[in-house]
C-alpha positions in Angstrom: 153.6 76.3 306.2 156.1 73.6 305.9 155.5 69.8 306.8 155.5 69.0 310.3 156.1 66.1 312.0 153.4 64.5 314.3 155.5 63.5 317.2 156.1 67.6 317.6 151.6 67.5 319.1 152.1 66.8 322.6 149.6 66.6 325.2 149.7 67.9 328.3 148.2 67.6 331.4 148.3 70.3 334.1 149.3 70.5 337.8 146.7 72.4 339.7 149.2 74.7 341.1 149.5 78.5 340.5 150.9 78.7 338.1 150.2 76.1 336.6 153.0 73.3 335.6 152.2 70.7 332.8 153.6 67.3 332.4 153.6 66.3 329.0 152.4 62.8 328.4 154.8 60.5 327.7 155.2 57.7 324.8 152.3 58.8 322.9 152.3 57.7 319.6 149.5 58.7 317.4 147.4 61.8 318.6 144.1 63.5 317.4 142.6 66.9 317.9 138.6 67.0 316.7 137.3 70.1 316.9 133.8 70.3 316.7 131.0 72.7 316.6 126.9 71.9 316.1 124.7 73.8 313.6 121.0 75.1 314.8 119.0 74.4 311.7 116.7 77.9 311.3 115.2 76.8 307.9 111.5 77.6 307.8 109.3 77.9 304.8 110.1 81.5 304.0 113.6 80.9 303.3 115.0 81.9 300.0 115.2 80.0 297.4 114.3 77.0 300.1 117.8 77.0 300.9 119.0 75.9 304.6 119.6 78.8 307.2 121.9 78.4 310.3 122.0 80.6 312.9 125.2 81.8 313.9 127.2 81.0 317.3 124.1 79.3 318.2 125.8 75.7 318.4 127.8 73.5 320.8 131.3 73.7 320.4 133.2 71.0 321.7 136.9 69.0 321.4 137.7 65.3 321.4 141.3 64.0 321.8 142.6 60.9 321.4 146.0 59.4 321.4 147.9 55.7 321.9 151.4 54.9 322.5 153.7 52.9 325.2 154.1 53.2 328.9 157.6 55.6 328.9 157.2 57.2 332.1 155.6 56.3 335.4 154.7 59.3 336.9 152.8 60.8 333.8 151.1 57.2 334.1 150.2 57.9 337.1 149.1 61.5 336.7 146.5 60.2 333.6 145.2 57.2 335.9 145.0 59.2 338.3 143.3 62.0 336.6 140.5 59.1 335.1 139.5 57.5 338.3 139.4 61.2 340.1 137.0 62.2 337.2 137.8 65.7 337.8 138.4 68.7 334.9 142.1 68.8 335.3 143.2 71.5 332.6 145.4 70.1 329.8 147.4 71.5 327.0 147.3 70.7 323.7 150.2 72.5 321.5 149.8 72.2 317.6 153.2 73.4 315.8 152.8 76.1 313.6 148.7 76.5 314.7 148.8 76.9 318.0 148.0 76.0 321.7 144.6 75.1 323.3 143.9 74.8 326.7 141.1 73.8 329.1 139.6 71.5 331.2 139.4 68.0 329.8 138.1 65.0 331.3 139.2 62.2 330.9 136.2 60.0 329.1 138.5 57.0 328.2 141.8 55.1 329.0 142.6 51.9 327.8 145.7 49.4 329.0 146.8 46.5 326.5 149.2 44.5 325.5 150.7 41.1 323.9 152.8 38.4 325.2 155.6 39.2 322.8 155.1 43.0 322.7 154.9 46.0 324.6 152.4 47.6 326.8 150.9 50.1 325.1 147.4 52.3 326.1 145.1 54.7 324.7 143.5 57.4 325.8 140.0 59.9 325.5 140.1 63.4 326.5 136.3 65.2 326.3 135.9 68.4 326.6 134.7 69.9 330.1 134.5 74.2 329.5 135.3 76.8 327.4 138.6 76.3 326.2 141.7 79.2 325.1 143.5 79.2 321.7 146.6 81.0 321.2 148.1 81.4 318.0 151.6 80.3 317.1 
């Protein structure tokens, strides 16, 4: 695999419709994917050579997204605000090049709105997790 440039990650946020349309949202900047999966600790007195045991699948699996940037486009603005103070499990894509795609239903856990006097407006925002989520290969 070759180098890859981050601006190719793109978030996107679906439509409720069937099928479903995504708008990708607009002016992000920086983006992270954190995948995430808990261990159940199974380590009892018996274990050999006293060495810790996990027990497979048995964990939470969960994914945290983040991303910041600049206001670009006023309806995707308005389709991420809206999405925040709905508090509903809107399904969103996430496309990785040269990984993947995962989709699901996200919440959205955080947005943020700031800005200087002699800068531009820029926000952040926090996508959690809300179901079992799809991975397609590239």
């Amino acid at each position: 695999m070759t180098a890859q440039s981050g601006k190719d990650i793109l978030l996107k946020i679906g439509n409720g419709g069937d099928p479903e349309g995504f708008t990708s949202v607009a002016g992000l900047r920086a983006k992270t994917i954190s995948l995430n999966a808990r261990t159940v600790d199974a380590t009892h007195a018996d274990s050999p050579g006293a060495w810790r045991e996990l027990i497979a699948g048995a964990g939470m699996k969960t994914c945290a997204v983040s991303g910041s940037g600049i206001f670009v486009d006023a309806a995707a603005d308005e389709t991420v605000r809206q999405a925040f103070f709905n508090q509903t499990a809107d399904t969103w894509r996430l496309i990785i090049p040269d990984f993947g795609t995962i989709e699901g239903a996200f919440l959205v856990a955080a947005l943020e709105y700031s800005g200087r006097h002699d800068g531009e407006a820029a926000y952040a925002i926090s996508l959690a997790s809300a179901g079992a989520l799809t991975f397609s290969a590239t």
